[in-house]
N, C-alpha and C positions, 0 to 999 in steps of 0.2 A: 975795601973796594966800595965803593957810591952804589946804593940800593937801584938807584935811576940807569947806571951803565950795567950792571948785571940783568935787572929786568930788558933792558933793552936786548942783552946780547941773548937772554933766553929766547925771547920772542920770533930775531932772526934767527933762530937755532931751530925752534918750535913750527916757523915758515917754512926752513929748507926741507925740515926732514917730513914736514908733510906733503911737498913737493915733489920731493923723491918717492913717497910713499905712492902719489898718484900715477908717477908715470912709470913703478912699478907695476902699479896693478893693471896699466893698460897694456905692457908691453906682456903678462901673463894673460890676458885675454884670449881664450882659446878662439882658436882659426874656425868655431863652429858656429861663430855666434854672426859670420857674415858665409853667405853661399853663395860664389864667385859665379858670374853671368854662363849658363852651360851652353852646351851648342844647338842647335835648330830641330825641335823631333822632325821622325820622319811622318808626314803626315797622314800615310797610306795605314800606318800601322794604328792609329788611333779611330775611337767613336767620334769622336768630334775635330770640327776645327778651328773652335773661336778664340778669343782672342781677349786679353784685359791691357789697361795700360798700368804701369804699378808707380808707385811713387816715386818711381826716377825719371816717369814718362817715357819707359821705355815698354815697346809692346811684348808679351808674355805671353805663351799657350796657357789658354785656361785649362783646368784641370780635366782628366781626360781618359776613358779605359783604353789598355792596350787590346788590341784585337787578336793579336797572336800570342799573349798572354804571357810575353816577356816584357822584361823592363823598357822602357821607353828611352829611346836616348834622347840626354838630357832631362832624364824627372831626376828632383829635388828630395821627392818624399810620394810616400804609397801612403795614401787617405783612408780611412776609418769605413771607407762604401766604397772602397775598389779604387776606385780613380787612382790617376800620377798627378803629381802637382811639378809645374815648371818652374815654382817663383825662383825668386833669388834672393830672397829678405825672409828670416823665419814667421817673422812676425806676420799673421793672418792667413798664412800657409794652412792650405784644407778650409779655412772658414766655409761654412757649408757646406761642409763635405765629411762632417762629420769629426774634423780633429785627424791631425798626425799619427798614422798607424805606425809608422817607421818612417825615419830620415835613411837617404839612398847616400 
């Protein structure tokens, strides 16, 4: 066999199976690494009521204590000084708020 037709066939060989390899590892991508848009808190129940825009440009409850000292519907994640957090993206989740005490 020609040195030129074996290096070649390795190479597409070398391409597919890192090809495969990729969309292995994305289709194992745990379901945690995105946090699906949740529904509306109830506003009555929280300290605050403001509001951030997040990198989807979508508007978000800013983070926020519960007054009745249950979960809030729709928090994300319970913050490091109390707060809930609403985002929907991990990334930045609690910034200033001390860091992720627990994902909800």
């Amino acid at each position: 066999m020609n040195i030129g037709i074996a290096s070649s066939r390795l190479r597409r060989k070398t391409a597919f199976v890192a090809a495969l390899a990729a969309s292995l590892l994305l289709a194992v991508t745990p379901a945690s690494a995105y946090v699906a848009p949740a529904s509306t808190p109830d506003e009555a129940t929280l300290s605050n009521h403001n509001t951030y825009q997040n990198r989807d440009g979508e508007t978000v409850h800013a983070p926020a204590r519960s007054l009745s000292g249950k979960i809030p519907e729709g928090a994300t994640a319970r913050c490091r000084d109390g707060t809930y957090s609403f985002s929907r993206h991990r990334s930045g989740t609690c910034s200033r708020h001390g860091g992720v005490a627990e994902w909800l």
